[in-house]
C-alpha positions in Angstrom: 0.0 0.0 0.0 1.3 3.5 -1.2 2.3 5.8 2.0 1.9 9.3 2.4 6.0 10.3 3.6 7.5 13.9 4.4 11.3 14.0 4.4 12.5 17.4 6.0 15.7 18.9 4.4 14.9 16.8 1.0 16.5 19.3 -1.7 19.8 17.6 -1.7 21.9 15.3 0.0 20.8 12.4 2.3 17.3 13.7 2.2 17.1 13.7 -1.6 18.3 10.1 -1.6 15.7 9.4 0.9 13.2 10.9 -1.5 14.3 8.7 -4.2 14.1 5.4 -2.3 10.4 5.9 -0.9 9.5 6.7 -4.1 10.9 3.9 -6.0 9.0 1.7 -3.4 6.1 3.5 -4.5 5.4 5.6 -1.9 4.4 9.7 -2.3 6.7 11.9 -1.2 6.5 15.3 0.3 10.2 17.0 0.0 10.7 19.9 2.6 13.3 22.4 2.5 14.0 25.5 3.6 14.4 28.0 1.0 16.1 25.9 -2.2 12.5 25.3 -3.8 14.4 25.4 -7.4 16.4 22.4 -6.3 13.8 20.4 -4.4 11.4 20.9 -7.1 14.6 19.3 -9.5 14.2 16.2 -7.1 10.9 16.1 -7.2 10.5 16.0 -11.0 13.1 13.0 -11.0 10.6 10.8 -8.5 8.9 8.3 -10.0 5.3 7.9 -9.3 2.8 10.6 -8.6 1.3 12.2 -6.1 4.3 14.0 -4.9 4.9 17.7 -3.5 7.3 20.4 -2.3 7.1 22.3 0.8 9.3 25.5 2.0 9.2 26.0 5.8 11.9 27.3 8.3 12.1 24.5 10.8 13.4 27.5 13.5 10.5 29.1 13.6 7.5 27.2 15.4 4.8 29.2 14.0 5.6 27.8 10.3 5.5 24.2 11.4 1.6 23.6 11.5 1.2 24.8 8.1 3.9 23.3 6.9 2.1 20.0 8.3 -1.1 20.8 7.0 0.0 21.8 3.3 2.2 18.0 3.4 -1.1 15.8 4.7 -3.2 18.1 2.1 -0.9 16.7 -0.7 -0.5 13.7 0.4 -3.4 12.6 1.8 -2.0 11.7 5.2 1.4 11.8 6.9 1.9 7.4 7.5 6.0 8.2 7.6 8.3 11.5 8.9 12.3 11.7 8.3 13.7 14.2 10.7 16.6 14.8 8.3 16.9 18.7 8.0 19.9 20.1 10.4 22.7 22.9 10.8 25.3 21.1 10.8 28.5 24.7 10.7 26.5 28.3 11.5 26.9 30.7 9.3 30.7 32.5 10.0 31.5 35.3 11.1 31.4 38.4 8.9 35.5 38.7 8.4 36.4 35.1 9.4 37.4 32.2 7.9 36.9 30.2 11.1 33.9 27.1 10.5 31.6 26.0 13.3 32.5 27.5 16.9 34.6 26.2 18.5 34.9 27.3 22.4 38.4 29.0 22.6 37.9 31.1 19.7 34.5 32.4 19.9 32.9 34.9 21.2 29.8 34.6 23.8 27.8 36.6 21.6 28.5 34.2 18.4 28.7 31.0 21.2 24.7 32.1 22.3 24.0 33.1 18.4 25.2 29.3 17.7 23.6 27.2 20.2 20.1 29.2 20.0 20.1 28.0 16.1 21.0 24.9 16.1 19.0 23.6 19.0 16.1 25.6 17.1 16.3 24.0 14.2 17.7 20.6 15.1 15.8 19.3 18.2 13.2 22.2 18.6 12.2 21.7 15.1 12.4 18.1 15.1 10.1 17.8 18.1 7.7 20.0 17.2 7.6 18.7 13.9 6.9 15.8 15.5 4.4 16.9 17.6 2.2 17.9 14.9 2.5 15.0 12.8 2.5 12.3 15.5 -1.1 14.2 16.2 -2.2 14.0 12.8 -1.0 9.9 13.3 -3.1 9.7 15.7 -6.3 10.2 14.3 -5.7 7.9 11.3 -8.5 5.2 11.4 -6.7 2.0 11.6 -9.5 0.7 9.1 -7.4 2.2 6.1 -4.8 -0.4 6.5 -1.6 -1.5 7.7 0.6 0.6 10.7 -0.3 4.1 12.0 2.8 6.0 11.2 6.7 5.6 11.3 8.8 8.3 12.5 12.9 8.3 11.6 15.2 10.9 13.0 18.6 11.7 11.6 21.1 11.8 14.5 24.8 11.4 13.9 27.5 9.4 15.2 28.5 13.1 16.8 26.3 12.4 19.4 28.4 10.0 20.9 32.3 10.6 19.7 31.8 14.7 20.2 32.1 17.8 17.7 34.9 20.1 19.6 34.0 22.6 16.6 30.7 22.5 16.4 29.7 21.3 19.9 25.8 22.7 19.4 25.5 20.4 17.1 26.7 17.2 18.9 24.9 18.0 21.2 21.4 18.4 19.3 21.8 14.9 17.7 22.2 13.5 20.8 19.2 15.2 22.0 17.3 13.8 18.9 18.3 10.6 19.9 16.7 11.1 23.5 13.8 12.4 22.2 13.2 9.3 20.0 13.2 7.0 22.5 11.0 9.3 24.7 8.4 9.3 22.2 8.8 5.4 21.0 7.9 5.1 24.6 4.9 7.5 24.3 3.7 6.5 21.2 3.9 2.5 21.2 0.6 2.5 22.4 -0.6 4.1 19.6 0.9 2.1 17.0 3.4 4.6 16.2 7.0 3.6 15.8 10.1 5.9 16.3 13.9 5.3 15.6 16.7 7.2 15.0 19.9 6.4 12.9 23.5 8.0 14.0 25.3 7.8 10.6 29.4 8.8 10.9 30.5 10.7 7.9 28.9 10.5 4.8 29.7 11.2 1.0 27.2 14.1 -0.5 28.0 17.4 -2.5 28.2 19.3 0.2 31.0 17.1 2.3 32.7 16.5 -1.4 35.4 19.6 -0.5 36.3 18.2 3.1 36.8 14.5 1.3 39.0 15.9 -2.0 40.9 18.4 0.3 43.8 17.4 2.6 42.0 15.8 5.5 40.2 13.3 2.9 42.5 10.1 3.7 41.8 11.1 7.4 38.4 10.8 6.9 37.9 8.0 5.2 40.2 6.5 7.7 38.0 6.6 10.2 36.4 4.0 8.9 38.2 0.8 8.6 36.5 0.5 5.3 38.8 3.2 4.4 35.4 5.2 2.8 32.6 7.2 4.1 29.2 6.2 3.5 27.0 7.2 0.3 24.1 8.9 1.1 22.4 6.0 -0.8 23.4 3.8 1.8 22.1 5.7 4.9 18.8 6.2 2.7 18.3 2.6 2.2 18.8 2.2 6.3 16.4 5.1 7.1 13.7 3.0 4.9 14.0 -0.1 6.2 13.7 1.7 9.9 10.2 2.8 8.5 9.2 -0.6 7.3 6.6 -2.6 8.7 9.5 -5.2 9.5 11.5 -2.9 11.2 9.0 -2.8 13.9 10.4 -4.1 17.0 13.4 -1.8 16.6 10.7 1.2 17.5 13.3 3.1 20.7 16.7 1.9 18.6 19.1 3.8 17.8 20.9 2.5 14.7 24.4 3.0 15.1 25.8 3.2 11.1 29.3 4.5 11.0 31.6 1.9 9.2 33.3 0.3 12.7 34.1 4.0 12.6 33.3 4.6 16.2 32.2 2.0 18.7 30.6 2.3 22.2 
């Protein structure tokens, strides 16, 4: 049976491979991004099947979030699957500086509150509100129409666990993700809703295709002792099975998928 499924940050990256894979199951897809609608609407067009949409929200702001809800089930006739995917992963630098993320010893308090009060907003604020809305709309599915509730995936990181010293907000926001997954798998079991998370390590996309050509590229894929970073195909593929009827049981996991990259 065809499921209604919104993937947040969709215009590129792991969320447009995401895309791609629910749709090739046959799914409709509602792609979300934040302001790239010329790009998501590429990876839209590129989906096979029908029924699918693009919708432009920022996930910082709470007040855009129910609409943003509303517009996705009115497209897709209900919301049966949410990827958490959209994050900040390096705020925007300083006007002047070539410094990336912020790190403690070299930023400011100013930039240090600027940083945290983003990320968090976007990352876990967004995520659970998000959720909030959508679980609700979950809820008053009829179970008649077949099959599970809903599915909910969120995209933490390995981060979570090993640390970012550079961009420490947002280790920390994954591993709050990760927290409030299993809070809600909890919560929502009774309801027949399922919630996981994955923490992938380091993965291959256009925009990490710099850091692996440049001079810390062997490093990186060293990490791994596959001696590669993930494709974004690959955490895609994990991220659907998570949302699969026969990933069930798993509802509260967190799906460690880093390459042996970092064990705990």
């Amino acid at each position: 049976m065809s499921r209604g499924v919104l993937v947040t940050g969709a215009s590129r990256g792991v969320g447009a491979e995401v895309a791609k894979v629910f749709a090739r199951a046959g799914d409709r897809v509602m792609l979300h991004c934040r302001g790239a609608v010329d790009r998501a609407e590429q990876v839209r067009a590129e989906l096979p099947g029908d029924g699918h949409g693009v919708v432009a929200a920022d996930l910082g702001d709470p007040a855009a979030i129910p609409a943003l809800v509303e517009e996705s089930a009115g497209v897709l006739g209900r919301i049966d699957v949410l990827v958490n995917n959209a994050a900040l992963f390096v705020d925007e630098p300083v006007s002047g500086s070539r410094r990336i993320g912020h790190p403690l010893a070299e930023t400011s308090y100013d930039e240090w509150v600027s940083a945290w009060r983003r990320t968090l907003a976007v990352n876990l604020e967004g995520a659970a509100h998000l959720t909030w809305c959508v679980a609700r709309q979950m809820l008053d599915m009829d179970p008649a129409d077949g099959g599970r509730r809903g599915a909910i995936v969120n995209v933490g990181s390995r981060g979570a666990y090993r640390g970012e010293p550079d961009v420490p907000a947002y280790g920390a926001s994954k591993a709050g993700l990760h927290s409030l997954g299993q809070s809600l798998a909890v919560s929502l079991a009774p309801h027949d809703i399922t919630v996981t998370s994955i923490a992938p390590g380091f993965i291959a996309t256009d925009m990490t295709e710099a850091w692996l050509a440049g001079p810390d590229g062997d490093s990186i894929r060293a990490q791994s002792p596959f001696n590669r970073a993930a494709t974004a195909e690959e955490v895609a593929e994990a991220i659907y099975w998570l949302a699969s009827p026969a990933a069930g049981w798993s509802s509260g996991a967190v799906l460690d998928f880093n390459g042996a990259s970092y064990l705990h």
